[in-house]
C-alpha positions as CSV (number, residue, x, y, z in Angstrom):
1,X,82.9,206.2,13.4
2,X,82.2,204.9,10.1
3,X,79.2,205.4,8.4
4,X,76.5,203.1,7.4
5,X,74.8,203.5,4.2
6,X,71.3,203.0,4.1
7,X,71.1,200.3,1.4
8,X,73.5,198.2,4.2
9,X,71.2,199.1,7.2
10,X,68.3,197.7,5.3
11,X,70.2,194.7,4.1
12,X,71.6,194.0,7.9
13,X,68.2,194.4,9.1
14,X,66.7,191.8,5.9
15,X,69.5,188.8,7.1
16,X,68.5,189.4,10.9
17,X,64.6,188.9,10.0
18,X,65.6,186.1,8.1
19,X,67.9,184.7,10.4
20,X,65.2,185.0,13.1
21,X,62.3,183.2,11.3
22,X,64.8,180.7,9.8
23,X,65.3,179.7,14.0
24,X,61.6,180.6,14.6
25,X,60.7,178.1,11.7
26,X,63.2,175.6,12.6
27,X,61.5,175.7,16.3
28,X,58.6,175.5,15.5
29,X,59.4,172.4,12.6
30,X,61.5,170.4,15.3
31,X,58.3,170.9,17.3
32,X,55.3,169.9,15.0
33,X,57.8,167.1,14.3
34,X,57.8,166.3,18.1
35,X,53.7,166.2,18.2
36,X,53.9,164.1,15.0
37,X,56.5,161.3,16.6
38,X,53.8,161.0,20.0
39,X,50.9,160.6,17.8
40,X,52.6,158.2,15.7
41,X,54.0,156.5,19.0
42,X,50.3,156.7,20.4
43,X,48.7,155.4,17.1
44,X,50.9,152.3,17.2
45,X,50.2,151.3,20.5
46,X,48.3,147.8,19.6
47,X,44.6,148.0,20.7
48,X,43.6,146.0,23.7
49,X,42.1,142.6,22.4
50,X,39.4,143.2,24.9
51,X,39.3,146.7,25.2
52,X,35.7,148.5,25.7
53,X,34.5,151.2,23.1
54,X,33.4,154.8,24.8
55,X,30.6,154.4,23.0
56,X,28.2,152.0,22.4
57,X,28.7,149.4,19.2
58,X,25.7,147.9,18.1
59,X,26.5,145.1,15.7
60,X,23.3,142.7,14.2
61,X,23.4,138.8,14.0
62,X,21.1,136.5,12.6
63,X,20.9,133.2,15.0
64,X,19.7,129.2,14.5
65,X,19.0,127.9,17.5
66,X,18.6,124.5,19.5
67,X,17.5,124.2,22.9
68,X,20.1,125.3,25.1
69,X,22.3,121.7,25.7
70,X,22.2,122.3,30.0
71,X,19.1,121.3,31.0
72,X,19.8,123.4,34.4
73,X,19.2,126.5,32.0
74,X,16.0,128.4,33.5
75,X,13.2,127.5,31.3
76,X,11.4,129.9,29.1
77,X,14.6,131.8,28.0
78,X,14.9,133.4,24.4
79,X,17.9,133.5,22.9
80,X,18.2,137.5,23.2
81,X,17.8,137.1,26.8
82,X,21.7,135.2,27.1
83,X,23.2,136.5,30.3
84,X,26.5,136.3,27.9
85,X,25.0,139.7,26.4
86,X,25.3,141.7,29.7
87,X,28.4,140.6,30.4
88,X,30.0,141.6,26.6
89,X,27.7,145.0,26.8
90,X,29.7,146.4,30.3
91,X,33.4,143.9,29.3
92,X,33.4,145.7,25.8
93,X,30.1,148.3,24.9
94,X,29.3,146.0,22.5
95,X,25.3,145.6,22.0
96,X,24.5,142.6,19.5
97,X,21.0,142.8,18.2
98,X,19.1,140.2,16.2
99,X,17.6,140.3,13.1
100,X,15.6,137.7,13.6
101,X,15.8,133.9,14.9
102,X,14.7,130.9,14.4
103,X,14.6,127.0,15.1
104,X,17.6,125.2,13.5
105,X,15.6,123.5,11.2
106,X,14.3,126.6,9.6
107,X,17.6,128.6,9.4
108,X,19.0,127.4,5.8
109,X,15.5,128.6,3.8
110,X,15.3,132.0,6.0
111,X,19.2,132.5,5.6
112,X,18.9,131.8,1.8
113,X,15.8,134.3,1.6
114,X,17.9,137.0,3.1
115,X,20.6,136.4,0.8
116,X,18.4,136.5,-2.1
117,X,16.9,140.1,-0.5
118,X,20.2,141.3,-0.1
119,X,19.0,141.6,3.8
120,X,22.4,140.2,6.0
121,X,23.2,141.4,9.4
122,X,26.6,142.7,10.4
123,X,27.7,139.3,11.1
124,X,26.8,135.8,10.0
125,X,27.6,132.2,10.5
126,X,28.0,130.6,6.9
127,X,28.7,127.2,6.0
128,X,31.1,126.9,2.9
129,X,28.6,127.5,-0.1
130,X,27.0,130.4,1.2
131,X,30.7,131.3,1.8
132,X,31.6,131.2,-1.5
133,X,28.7,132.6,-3.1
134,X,28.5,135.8,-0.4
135,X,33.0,136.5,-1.7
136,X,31.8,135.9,-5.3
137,X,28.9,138.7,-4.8
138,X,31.7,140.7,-3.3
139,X,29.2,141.0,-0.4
140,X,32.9,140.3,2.9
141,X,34.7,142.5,4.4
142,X,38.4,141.9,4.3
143,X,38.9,141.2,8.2
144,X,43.1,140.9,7.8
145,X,43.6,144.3,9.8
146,X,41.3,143.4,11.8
147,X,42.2,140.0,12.7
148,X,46.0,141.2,13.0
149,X,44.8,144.4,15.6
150,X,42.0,142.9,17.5
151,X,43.0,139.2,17.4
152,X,43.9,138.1,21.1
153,X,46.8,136.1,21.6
154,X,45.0,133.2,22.8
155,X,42.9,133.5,19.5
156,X,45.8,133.7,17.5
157,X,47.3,130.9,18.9
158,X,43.9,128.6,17.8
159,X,44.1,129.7,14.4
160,X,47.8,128.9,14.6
161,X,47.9,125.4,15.6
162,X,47.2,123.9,12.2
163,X,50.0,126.6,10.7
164,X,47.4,128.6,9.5
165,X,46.4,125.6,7.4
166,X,42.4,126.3,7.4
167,X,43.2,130.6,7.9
168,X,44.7,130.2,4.3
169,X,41.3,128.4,2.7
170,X,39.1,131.5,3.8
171,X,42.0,134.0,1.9
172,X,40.9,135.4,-1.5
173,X,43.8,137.7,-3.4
174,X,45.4,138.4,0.2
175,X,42.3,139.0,2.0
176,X,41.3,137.2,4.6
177,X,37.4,136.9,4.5
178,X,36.5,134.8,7.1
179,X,37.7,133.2,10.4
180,X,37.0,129.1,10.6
181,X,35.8,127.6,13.7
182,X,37.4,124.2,13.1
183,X,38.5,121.7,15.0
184,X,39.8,118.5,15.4
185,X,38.7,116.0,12.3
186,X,37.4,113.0,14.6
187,X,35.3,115.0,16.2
188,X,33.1,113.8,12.9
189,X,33.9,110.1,13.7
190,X,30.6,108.1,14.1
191,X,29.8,106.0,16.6
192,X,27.1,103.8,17.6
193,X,25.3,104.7,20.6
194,X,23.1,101.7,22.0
195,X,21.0,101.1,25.0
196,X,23.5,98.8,27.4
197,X,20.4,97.8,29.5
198,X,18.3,96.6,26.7
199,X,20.8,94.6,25.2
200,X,21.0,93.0,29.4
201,X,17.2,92.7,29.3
202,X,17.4,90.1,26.2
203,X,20.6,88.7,26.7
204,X,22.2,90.3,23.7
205,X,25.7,91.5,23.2
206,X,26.5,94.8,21.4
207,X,26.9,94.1,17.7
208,X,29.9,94.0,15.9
209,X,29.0,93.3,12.5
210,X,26.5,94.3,10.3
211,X,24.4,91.2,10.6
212,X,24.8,91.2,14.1
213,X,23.6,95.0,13.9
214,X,20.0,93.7,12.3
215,X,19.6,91.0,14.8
216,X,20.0,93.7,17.5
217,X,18.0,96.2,15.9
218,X,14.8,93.8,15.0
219,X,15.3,92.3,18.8
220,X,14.5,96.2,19.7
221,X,11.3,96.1,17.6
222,X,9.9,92.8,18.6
223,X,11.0,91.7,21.8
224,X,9.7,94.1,24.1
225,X,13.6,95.5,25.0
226,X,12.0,98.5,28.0
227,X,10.0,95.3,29.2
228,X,6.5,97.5,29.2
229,X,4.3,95.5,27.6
230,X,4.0,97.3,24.6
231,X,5.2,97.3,21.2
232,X,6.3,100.8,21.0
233,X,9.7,100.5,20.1
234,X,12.3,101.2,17.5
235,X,15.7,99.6,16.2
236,X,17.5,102.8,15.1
237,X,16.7,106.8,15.2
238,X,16.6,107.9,12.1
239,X,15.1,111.4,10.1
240,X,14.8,112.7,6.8
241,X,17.7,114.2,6.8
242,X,19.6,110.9,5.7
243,X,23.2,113.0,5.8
244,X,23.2,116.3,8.6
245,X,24.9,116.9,11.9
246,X,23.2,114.6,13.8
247,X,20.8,111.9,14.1
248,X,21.4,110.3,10.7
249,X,22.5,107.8,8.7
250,X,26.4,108.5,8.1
251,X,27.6,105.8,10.5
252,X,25.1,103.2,9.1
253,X,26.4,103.6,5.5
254,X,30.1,103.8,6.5
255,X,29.6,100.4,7.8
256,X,29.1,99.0,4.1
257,X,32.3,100.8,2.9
258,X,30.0,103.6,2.0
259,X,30.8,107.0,2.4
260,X,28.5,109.1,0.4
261,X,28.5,112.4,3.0
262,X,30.6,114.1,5.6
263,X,27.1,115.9,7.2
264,X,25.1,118.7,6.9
265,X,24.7,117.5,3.3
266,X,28.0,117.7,1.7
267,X,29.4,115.3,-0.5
268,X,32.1,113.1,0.3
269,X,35.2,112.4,-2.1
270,X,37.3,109.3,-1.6
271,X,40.6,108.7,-3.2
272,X,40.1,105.6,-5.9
273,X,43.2,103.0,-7.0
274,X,43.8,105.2,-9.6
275,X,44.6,108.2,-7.3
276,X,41.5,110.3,-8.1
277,X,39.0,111.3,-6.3
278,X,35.2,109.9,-7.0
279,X,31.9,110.7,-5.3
280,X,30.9,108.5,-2.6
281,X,27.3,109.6,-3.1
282,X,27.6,106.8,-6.2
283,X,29.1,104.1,-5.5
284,X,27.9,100.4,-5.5
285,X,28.3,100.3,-2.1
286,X,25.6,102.9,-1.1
287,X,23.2,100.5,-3.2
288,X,23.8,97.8,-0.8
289,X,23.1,100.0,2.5
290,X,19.9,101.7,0.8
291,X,18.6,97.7,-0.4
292,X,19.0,97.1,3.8
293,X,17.0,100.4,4.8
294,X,14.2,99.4,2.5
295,X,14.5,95.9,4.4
296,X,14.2,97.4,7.7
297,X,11.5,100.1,6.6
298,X,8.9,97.1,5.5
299,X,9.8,94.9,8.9
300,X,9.0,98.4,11.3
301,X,12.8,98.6,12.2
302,X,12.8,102.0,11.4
303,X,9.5,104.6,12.0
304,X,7.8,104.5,9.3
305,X,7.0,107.9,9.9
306,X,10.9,108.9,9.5
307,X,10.4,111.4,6.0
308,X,8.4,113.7,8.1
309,X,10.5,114.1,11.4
310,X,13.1,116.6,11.6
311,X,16.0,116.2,13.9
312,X,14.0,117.5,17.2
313,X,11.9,114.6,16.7
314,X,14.7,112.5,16.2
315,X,15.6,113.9,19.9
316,X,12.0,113.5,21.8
317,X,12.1,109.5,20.2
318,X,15.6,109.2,22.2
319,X,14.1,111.2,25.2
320,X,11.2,109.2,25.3
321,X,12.8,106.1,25.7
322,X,11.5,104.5,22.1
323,X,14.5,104.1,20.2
324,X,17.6,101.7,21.0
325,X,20.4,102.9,19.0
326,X,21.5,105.8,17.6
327,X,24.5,106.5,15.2
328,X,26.6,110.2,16.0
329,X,29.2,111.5,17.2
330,X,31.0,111.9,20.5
331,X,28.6,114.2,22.2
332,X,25.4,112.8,22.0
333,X,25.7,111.8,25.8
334,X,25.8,115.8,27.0
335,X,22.9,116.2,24.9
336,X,20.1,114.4,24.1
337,X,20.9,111.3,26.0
338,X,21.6,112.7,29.1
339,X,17.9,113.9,29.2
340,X,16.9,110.0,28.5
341,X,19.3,109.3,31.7
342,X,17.4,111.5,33.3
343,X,13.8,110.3,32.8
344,X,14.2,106.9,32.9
345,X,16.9,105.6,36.1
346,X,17.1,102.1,34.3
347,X,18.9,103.7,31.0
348,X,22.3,102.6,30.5
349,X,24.0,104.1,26.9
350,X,27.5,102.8,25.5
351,X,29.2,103.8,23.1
352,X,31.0,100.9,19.9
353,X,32.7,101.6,17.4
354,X,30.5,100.9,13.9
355,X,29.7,97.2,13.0
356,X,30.8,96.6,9.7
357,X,30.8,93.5,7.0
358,X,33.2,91.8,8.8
359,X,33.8,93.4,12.4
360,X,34.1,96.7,13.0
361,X,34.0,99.5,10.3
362,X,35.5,102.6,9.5
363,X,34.0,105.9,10.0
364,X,34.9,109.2,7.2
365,X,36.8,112.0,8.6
366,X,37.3,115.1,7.3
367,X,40.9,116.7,6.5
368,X,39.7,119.8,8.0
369,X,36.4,120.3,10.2
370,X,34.7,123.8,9.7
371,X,31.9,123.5,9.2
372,X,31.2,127.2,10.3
373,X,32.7,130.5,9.3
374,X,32.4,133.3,10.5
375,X,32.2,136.5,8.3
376,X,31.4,140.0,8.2
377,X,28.9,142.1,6.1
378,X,30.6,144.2,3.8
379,X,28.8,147.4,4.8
380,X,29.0,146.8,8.3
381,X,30.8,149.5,10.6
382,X,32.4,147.8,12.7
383,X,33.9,145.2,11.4
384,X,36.8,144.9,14.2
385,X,33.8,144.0,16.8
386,X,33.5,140.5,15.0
387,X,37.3,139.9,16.4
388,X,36.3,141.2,20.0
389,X,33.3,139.1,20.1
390,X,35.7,136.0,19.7
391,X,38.4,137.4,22.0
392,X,35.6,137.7,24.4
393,X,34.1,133.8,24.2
394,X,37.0,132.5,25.0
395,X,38.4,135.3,27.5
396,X,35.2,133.5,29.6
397,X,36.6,130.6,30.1
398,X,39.0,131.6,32.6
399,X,39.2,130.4,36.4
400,X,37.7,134.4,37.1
401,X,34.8,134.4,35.6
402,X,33.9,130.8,36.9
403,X,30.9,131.5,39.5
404,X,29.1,133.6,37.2
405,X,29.3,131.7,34.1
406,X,27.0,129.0,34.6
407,X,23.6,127.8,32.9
408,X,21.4,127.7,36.0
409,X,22.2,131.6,35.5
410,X,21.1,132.0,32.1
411,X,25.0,131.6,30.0
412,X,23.5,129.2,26.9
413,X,26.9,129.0,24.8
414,X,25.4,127.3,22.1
415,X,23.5,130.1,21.4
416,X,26.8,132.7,21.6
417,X,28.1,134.1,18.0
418,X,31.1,134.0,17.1
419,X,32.2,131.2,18.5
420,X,35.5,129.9,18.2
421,X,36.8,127.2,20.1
422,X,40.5,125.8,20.7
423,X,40.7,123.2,18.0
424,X,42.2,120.5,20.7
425,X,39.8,121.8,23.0
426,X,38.3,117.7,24.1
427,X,41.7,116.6,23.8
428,X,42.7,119.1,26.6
429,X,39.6,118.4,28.4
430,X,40.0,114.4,28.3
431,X,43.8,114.4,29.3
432,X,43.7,117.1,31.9
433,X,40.3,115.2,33.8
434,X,42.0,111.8,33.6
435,X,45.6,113.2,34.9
436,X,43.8,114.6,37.7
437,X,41.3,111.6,38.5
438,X,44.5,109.2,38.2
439,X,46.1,111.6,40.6
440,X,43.1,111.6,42.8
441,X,43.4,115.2,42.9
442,X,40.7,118.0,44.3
443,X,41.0,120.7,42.1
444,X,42.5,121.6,38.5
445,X,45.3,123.2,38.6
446,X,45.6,124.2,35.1
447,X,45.4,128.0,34.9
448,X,44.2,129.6,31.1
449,X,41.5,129.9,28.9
450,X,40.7,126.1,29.1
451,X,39.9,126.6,32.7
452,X,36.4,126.5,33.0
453,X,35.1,123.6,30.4
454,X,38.1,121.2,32.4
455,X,36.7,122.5,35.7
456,X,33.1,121.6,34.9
457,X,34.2,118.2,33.3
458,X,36.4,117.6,36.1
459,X,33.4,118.4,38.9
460,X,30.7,116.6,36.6
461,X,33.1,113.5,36.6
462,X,33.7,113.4,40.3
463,X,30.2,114.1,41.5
464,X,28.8,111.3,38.7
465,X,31.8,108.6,39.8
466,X,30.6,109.5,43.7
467,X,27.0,109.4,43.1
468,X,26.8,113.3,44.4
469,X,23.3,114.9,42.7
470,X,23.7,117.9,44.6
471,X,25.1,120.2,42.1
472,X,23.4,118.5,39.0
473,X,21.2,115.6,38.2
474,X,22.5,112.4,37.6
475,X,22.0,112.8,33.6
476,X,24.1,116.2,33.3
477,X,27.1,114.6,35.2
478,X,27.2,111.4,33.2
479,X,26.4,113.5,30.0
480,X,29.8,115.7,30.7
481,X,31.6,112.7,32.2
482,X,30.8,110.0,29.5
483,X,31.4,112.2,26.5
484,X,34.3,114.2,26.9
485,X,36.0,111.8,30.2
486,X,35.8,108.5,30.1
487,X,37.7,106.2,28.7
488,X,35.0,104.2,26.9
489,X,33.1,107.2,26.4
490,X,32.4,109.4,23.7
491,X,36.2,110.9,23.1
492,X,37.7,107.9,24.4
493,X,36.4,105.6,21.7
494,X,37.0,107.9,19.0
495,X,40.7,108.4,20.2
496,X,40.8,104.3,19.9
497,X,38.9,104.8,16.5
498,X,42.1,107.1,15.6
499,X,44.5,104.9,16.8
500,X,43.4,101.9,15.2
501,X,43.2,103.7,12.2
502,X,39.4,102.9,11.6
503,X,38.6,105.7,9.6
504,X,39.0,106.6,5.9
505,X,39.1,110.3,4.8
506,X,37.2,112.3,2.8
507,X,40.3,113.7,0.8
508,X,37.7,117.3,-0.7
509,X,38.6,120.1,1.9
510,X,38.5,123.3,-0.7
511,X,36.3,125.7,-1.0
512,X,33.0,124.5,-2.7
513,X,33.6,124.8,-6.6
514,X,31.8,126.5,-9.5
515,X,29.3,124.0,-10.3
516,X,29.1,122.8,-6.2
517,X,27.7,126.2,-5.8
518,X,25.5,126.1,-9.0
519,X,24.3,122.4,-8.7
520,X,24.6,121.7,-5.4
521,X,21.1,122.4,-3.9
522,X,19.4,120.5,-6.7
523,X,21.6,117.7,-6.7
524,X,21.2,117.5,-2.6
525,X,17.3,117.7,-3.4
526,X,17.2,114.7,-6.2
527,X,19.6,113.0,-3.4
528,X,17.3,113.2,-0.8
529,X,14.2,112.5,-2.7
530,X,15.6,109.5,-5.0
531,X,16.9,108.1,-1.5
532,X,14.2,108.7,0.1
533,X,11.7,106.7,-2.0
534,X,14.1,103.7,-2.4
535,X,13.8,102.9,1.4
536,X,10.2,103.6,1.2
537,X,10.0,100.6,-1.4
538,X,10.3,102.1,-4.5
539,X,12.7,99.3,-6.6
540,X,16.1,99.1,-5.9
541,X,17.3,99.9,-9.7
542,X,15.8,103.6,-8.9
543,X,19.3,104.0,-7.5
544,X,21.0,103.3,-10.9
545,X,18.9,106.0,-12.5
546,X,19.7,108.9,-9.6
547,X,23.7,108.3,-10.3
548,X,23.3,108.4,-14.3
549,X,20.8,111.8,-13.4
550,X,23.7,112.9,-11.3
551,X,26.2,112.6,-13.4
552,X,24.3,114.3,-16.0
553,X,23.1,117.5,-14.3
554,X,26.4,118.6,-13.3
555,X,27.9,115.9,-11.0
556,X,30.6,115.4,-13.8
557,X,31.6,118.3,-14.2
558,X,32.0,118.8,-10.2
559,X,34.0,115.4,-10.3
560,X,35.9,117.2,-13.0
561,X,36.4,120.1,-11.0
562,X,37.1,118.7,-7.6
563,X,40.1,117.0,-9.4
564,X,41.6,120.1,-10.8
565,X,41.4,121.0,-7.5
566,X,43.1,118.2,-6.1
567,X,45.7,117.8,-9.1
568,X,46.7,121.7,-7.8
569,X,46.6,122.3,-4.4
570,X,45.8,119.1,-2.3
571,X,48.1,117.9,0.5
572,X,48.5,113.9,-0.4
């Protein structure tokens, strides 16, 4: 037997240690590599759009609020009190407190104070300027994870359907810093709404031109159009707010060619001859509408009393029965005029296109309507929740959650943030309601997210054209019926309006420039006030002076600006 030598046995015994923690190691590599491939497999797994938290998420919100549009809500409740809330709370853990809330009217100074104390909740509702000023502050959080995790496919699809068109305005250096709500541009046509039985009561017909408009309206102030026996009536509803979301004066002015606003007090650009854009807050033809205000102020057309109402008053006027006409958009039968419907049995609303100089005029659209974004507070937590909160707006629209998503059980959606809507969402609901009335059919039959706002057209249209009260009043099933149904309601004379091509556009979709952002409260303010006191009598040349003051305190340079922008990056 041959001998081993010591230095061998040790050397022998060295290779089969190492050999053995070489396979130990390699065992024990292959299976931490093992563990490393499931987590990785579990961490992909996308996260259900609507999936709840195991623990609860409080997020803070900030609201404006009008009175909840169903008038079959239960009276006396705060916004906090939404039934929504319970439903998202056991749906998704998610708590959403307030900060505070207010009336509509009220909401731009106290949002601008809490900007200004650096006191925003987790998420907020902005319009474009506070937008802009909030990403300039660096104050957003960059939702693109976010969205591209959280987003449901239903929401994606929304956002989608312009080709990302208005997802792309809200990006900054590859982040995306806010979700739009937008929607369909002639959902900002105006209208003219007008009291069908007055015009019966003094044999008028509904005006189609501008001087057949101020026969109408003075008939309404002099000729007793309710037939009570008192002078207590008024031509036109009209606030201070000459340019806002509703119950203003964009309509009237588009009639003259004029088109010095889109709402909520932002400026309109129109395309000139020469290709550029101008302001239409300054032209000529603005003059002429403003000389025809001051006209109507001194004969009592107009209330007198119009520089101190806000838009609520605007409402009780229509409620009440003391105003004849009313220029808006689509909607205004589901609220306020089905409330007038309501109270008095004899009122009979229609809806015309706008008189203009020489038939019927053309209303301003927008390229893109979003007038709302929705964005997240920088230091919030939970950024991701803003995302669920949408996926969860529309997941309640479905054909599931039907019986318990009604007002007369507390749900107020006009009061639910973030809201986002499917941009052809009146389109579906007019074409679906009509295919199945045609049909005489005795249900829907279409089966997604749409489900519940066709349903509730569809029912509101039935029970109105049969006379049924027994679900809702007469005014709430005409108010559904007549603004998102009918054909010569609401949506069915703007869809005319469109297909006529009775609109011009206002051609400024961008994000609000330098000097908008700078200037734009104080030009909005000598707007207001210079307009103001030209109705109220002050000499018509006053309007000469506010465009030269305009032009002088930065409207040039925004002119100049809005151009560089168009020059660049507008789709002609």
């Amino acid at each position: 037997m041959k001998k081993i030598r010591p230095w061998k046995m040790i050397l022998l015994v060295s290779l089969t240690l190492s050999l053995f923690t070489a396979c130990s190691s390699k065992e024990q590599d292959n299976s931490t590599s093992s563990a490393t491939k499931e987590d990785s497999k579990s961490n992909t797994t996308p996260p259900d759009p609507l999936g709840k938290y195991p623990e609860l998420v409080t997020v803070t919100e900030v609201l404006g609020y009008n009175p909840p549009e169903d008038p079959r809500t239960p009276k006396g409740i705060k916004p906090e009190e939404n039934a929504y809330f319970k439903d998202l709370k056991e749906m998704m853990n998610i708590e959403i407190k307030y900060k505070w809330t207010v009336p509509s009217s009220q909401f731009e100074q106290k949002f601008a104070l809490a900007m200004a104390s650096n006191d925003l909740p987790d998420i907020m509702e902005l319009d474009q300027k506070n937008f802009e000023k909030l990403k300039k502050q660096d104050m957003l959080a960059d939702l693109t994870e976010a969205y591209e995790q959280y987003a449901s496919p239903a929401l994606k699809k929304y956002m989608q359907s312009d080709d990302g068109f208005a997802m792309k305005t809200f990006e900054s250096d590859g982040k995306q810093l806010g979700i739009p709500a937008f929607e369909d541009p002639f959902l900002s046509a105006q209208l003219l709404w007008v009291r069908q039985d007055w015009l019966e009561n003094l044999n008028l017909q509904a005006p189609k031109t501008m001087d057949e408009l101020n026969k109408v309206a003075e008939a309404f102030v002099k000729n007793d159009p309710d037939q009570n026996g008192k002078n207590d009536t008024y031509g036109i509803a009209m606030q201070k707010n000459l340019f806002f979301w509703g119950f203003d004066l964009r309509g009237f002015f588009n009639g003259f060619g004029a088109y010095p606003s889109i709402g909520d007090n932002q400026s309109a650009w129109i395309k000139n001859s020469e290709g550029k854009l101008v302001p239409g807050l300054i032209q000529p033809e603005v003059k002429t509408a403003l000389s025809m205000l001051q006209t109507w102020y001194q004969n009592g057309i107009i209330d007198k009393e119009f520089a101190l109402k806000d838009e609520n008053k605007s409402v009780e006027d229509l409620t009440a029965g003391k105003v004849g006409m009313s220029y808006g958009e689509w909607w205004y039968p589901n609220w306020p005029l089905n409330l007038n419907v309501d109270k008095d049995p004899k009122a009979k609303w229609i809806a015309i296109q706008i008189p203009g100089l020489e038939g019927s005029g053309h209303s301003l659209v927008p390229k893109i309507r979003s007038n709302k974004i929705f964005a997240v507070n920088k230091k919030a937590k939970n950024p991701e929740a803003a995302i669920k909160l949408m996926n969860f707006y529309i997941e309640m629209g479905n054909k599931k959650y039907m019986d318990q998503n009604k007002a007369e059980k507390g749900y107020v959606y006009n009061w639910f943030n973030p809201r986002i809507y499917n941009p052809a969402q009146i389109e579906t609901i007019y074409t679906e309601v009509n295919k199945a009335l045609d049909a005489k059919q005795t249900e829907i039959t279409l089966d997604d997210e749409n489900y519940k706002n066709v349903a509730d057209v569809f029912k509101a249209a039935k029970d109105y054209l049969a006379g049924d009260t027994k679900s809702a009043s007469k005014g709430v099933n005409w108010g559904q019926y007549y603004s998102r149904a009918a054909k010569d309601g609401g949506w069915g004379m703007t869809r005319k309006l469109k297909e006529s091509k009775a609109y011009v556009t206002n051609e400024f979709y961008g994000l609000p420039t330098a000097s908008q952002v700078e200037k734009g409260t104080q030009l909005d303010k000598l707007m207001q006030e210079s307009f103001t006191k030209i109705i109220m009598g002050a000499p018509i040349s006053e309007f000469d002076k506010f465009v030269t003051s305009w032009k002088s305190l930065g409207g040039d340079q925004i002119t100049q600006e809005v151009n560089d922008w168009y020059s660049k990056n507008a789709t002609k």
